[in-house]
C-alpha positions as CSV (number, residue, x, y, z in Angstrom):
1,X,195.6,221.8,104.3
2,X,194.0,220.6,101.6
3,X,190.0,218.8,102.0
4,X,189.1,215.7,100.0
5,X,186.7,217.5,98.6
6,X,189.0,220.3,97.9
7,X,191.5,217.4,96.1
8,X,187.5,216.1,94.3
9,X,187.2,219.0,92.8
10,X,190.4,220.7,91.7
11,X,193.0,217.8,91.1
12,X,191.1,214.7,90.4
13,X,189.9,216.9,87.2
14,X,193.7,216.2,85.9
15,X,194.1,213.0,86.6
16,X,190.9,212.1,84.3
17,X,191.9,214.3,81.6
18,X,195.9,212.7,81.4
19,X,193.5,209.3,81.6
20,X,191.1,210.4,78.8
21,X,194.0,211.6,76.7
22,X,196.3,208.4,77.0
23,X,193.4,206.3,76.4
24,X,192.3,208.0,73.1
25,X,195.6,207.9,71.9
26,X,196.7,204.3,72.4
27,X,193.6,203.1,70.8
28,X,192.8,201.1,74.0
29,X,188.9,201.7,74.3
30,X,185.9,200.0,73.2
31,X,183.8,201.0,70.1
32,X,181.2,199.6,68.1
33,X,183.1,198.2,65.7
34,X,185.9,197.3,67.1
35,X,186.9,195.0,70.0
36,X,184.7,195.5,73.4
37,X,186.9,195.1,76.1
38,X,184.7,195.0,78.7
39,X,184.1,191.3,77.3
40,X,186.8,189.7,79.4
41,X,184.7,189.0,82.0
42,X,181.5,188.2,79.6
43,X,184.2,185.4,77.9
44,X,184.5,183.7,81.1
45,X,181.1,183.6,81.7
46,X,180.5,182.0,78.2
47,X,183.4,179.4,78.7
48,X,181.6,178.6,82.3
49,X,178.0,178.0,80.3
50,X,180.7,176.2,78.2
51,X,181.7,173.7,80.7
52,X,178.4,173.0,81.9
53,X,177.4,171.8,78.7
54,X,180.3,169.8,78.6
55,X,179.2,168.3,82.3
56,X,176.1,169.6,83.2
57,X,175.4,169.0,87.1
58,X,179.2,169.3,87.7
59,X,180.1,172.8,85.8
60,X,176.4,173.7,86.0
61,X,174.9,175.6,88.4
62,X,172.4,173.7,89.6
63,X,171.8,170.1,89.2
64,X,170.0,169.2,86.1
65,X,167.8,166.1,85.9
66,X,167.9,163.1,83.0
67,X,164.1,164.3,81.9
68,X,165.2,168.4,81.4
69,X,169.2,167.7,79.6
70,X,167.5,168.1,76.4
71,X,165.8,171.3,77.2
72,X,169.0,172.5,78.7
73,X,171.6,171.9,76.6
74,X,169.1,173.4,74.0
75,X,168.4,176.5,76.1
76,X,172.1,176.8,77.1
77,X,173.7,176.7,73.7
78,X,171.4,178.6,72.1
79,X,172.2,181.7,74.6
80,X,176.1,180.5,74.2
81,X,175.7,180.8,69.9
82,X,174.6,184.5,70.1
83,X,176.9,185.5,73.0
84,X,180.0,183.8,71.3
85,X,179.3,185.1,68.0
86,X,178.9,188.9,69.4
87,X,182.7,188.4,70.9
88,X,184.1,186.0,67.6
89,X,182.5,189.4,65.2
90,X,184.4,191.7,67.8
91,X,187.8,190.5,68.0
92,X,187.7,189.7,63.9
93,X,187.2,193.4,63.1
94,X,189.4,194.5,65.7
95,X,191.8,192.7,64.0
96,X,190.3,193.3,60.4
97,X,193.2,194.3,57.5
98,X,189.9,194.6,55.2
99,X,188.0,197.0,56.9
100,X,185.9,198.2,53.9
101,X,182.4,196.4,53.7
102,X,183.2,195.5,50.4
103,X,186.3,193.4,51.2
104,X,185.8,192.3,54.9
105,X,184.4,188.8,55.9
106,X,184.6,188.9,59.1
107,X,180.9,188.7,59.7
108,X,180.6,185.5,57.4
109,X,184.2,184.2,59.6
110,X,182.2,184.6,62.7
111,X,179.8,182.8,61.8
112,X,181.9,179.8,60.1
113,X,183.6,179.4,63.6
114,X,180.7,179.6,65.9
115,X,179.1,176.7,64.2
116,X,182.1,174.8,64.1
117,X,182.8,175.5,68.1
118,X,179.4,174.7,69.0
119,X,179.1,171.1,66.4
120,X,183.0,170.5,67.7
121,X,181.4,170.0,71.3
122,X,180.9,166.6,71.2
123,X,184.2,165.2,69.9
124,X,185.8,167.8,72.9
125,X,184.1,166.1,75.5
126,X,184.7,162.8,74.2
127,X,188.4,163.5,74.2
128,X,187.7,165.0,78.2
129,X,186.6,161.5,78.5
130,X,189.4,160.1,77.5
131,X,191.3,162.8,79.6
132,X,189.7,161.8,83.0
133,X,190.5,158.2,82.2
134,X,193.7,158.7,82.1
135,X,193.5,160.4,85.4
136,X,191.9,157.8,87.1
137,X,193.9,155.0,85.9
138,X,197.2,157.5,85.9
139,X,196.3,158.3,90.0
140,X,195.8,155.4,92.6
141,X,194.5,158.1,95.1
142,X,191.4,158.7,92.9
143,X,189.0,156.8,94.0
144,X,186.8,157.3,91.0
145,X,186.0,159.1,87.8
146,X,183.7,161.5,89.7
147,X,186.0,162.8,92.2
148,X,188.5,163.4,89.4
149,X,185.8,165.2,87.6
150,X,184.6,167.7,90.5
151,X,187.9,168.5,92.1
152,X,191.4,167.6,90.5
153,X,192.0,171.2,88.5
154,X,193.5,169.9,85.5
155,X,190.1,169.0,84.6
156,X,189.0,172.2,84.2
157,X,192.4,173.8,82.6
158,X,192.7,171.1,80.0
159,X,188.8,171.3,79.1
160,X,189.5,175.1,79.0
161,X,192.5,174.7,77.0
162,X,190.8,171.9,74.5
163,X,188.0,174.4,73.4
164,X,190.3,177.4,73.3
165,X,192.8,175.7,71.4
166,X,190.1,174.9,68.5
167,X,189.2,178.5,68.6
168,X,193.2,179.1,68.3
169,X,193.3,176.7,65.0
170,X,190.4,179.1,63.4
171,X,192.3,181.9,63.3
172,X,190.2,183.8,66.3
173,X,192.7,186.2,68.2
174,X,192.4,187.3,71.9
175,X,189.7,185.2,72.6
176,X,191.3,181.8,73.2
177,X,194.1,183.7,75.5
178,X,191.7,185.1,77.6
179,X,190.2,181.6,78.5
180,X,193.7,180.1,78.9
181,X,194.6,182.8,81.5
182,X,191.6,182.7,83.3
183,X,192.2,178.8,83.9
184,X,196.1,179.6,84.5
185,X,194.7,182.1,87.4
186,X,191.9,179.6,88.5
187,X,194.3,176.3,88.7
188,X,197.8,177.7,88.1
189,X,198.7,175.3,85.4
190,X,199.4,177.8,82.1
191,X,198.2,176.1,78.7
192,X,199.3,178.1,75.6
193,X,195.9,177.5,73.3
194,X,198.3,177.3,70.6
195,X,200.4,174.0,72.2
196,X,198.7,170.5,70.3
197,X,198.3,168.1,72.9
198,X,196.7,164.7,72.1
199,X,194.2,162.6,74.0
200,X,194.5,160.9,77.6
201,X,196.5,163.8,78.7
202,X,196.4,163.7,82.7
203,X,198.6,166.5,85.0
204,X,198.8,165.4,88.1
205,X,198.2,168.5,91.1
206,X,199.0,170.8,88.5
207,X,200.2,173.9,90.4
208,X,203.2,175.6,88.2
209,X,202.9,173.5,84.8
210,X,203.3,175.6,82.3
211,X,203.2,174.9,78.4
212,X,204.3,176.8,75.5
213,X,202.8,178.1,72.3
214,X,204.4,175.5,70.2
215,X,204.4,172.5,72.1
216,X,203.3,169.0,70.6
217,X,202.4,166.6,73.3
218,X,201.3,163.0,72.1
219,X,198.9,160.7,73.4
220,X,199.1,159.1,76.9
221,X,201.4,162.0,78.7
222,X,201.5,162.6,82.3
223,X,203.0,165.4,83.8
224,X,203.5,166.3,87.6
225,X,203.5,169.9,89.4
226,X,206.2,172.3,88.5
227,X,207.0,171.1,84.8
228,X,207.7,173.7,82.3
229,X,207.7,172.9,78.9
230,X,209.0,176.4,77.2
231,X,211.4,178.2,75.0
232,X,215.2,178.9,75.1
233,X,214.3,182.0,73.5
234,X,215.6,182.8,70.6
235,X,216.4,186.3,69.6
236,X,217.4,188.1,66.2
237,X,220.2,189.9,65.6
238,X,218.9,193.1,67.1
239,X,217.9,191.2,70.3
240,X,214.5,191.1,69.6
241,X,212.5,187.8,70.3
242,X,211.9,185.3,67.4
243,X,208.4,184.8,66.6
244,X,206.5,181.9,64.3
245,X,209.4,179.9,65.6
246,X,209.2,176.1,67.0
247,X,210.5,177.3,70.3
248,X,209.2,174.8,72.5
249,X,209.5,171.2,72.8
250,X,207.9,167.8,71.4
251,X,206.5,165.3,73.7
252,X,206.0,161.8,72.7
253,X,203.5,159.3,73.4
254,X,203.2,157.7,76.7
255,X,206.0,159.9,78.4
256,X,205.6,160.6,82.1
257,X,207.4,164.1,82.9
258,X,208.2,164.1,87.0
259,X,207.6,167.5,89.2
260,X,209.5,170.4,88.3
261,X,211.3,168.8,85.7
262,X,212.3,171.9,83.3
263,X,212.7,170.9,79.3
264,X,213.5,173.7,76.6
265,X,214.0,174.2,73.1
266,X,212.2,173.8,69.6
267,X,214.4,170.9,68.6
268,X,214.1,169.0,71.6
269,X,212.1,165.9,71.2
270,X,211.7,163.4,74.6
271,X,211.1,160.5,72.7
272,X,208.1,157.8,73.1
273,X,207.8,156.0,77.0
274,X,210.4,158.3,78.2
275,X,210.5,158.8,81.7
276,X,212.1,162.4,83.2
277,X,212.6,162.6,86.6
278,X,212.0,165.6,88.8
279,X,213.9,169.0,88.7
280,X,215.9,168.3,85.6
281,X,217.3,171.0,83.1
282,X,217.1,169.3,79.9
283,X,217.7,171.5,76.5
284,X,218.5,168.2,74.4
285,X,216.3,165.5,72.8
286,X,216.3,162.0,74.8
287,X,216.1,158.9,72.9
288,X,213.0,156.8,73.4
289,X,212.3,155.1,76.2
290,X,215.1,156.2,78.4
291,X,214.9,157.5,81.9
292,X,216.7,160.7,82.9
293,X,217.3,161.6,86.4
294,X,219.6,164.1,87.9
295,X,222.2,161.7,86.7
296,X,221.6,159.9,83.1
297,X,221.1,156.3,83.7
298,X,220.2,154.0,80.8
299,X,217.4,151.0,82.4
């Protein structure tokens, strides 16, 4: 019968060299001037420094003091600029169609959108303000703007989502989908960076929501668990699926979207102070200010 050790030396041999070969081939591995992809987890330690700038003493940490901010938002995004870049530079020549020196700006690109991330902080958090206002106002059980801040976990998906969707809109790839997952896995509410969703946007428990690439939400939407906001799929005439298509739908302003409520389509628009009631199946646009339950009624 065959030892461990036996199996150590004389079979585990094959199973790295089908590894090594596969992985040479399909291009998946790291290399200096390409795409490291170690940096997942690096990313989400960026976009947790990230937060903490955002809301130091909450996302921080430890607690930081009035008479140190300065110092540490100083300290903080200073370390944040060169990590950021390092990744921006990566994933741009990964991606690179240009590669010769001559023709490829992707160092100069880097740097254009790590300046405007890092200067684009402010405006962020003063939309996140907007964001937990809505929340508090949107949720009687919220007994202020701190609670909703520390523990409701669309907080931290929609800040998530608000900073990788302006990476998203500069043309950086990979990047902004790794932070969106890593808030879909840490709250369970699954924000396409690519969706446009305006300010006072408050989900309520959050658990299931999902959002799709090309989704427009206005200003003043509330959504409940369970909505999905997605595609009816298009395909081409081989089967395959469509993409650069509006495949998902438009949301109005101040809409309110009830738990599981499922709405599909590119074309669909749920016009302004709608109201959807839970575990619908709506593929057609609803006229402004109408309420839709399992059964239409007009109020």
């Amino acid at each position: 019968m065959e030892t461990f050790k036996d199996w150590m030396n004389r079979r585990l041999p094959t199973v790295v060299d089908t590894l090594d070969a596969a992985i040479q081939s399909d291009g998946y591995i790291p290399n200096e001037e390409g795409l490291d992809f170690s940096g997942r987890n690096a990313i989400g330690k960026i976009l947790d420094d990230m937060l903490a700038v955002l809301f130091p003493g909450c996302f921080s940490k430890e607690p930081v003091g009035r008479e140190v901010l300065n110092f540490y938002l100083s300290d903080s995004l200073r370390h944040i600029s060169f990590r950021l870049l390092k990744h921006i530079r990566g994933v741009l020549h990964f991606r690179c169609t240009k590669p010769e020196a001559a023709e490829c700006a992707c160092d100069k690109h880097a740097e254009e959108t790590l300046i405007r991330v890092v200067e684009s902080l402010p405006s962020i958090r003063a939309l996140l303000i907007e964001d937990i206002d809505a929340a508090y106002e949107g949720d009687p059980a919220a007994q202020n703007r701190d609670e909703i801040l520390l523990s409701y976990p669309c907080v931290d998906a929609i800040a998530t989502y608000r900073i990788a969707h302006l990476l998203y809109e500069l043309g950086v790839p990979i990047i902004p989908r790794i932070m969106s997952e890593r808030a879909h896995s840490r709250t369970g509410i699954d924000i396409h960076p690519g969706a446009r969703i305006g300010s006072r946007f408050f989900i309520d428990h959050g658990t299931g929501v999902v959002i799709g690439e090309t989704t427009r939400i206005g200003r003043n939407v509330k959504l409940y668990q369970g909505v999905t906001l997605g595609a009816l799929s298009p395909f081409d005439s081989d089967g395959h699926p469509l993409r650069g298509e509006k495949r998902h739908p438009d949301i109005e302003d101040d809409v309110i979207i009830y738990a599981n409520a499922t709405i599909l389509g590119g074309t669909t628009v749920i016009g302004r102070g709608a109201v959807i009631g839970g575990n619908t199946w709506i593929i057609t646009s609803v006229a402004p200010g109408r309420h839709v339950y399992n059964t239409i009624q007009n109020t």
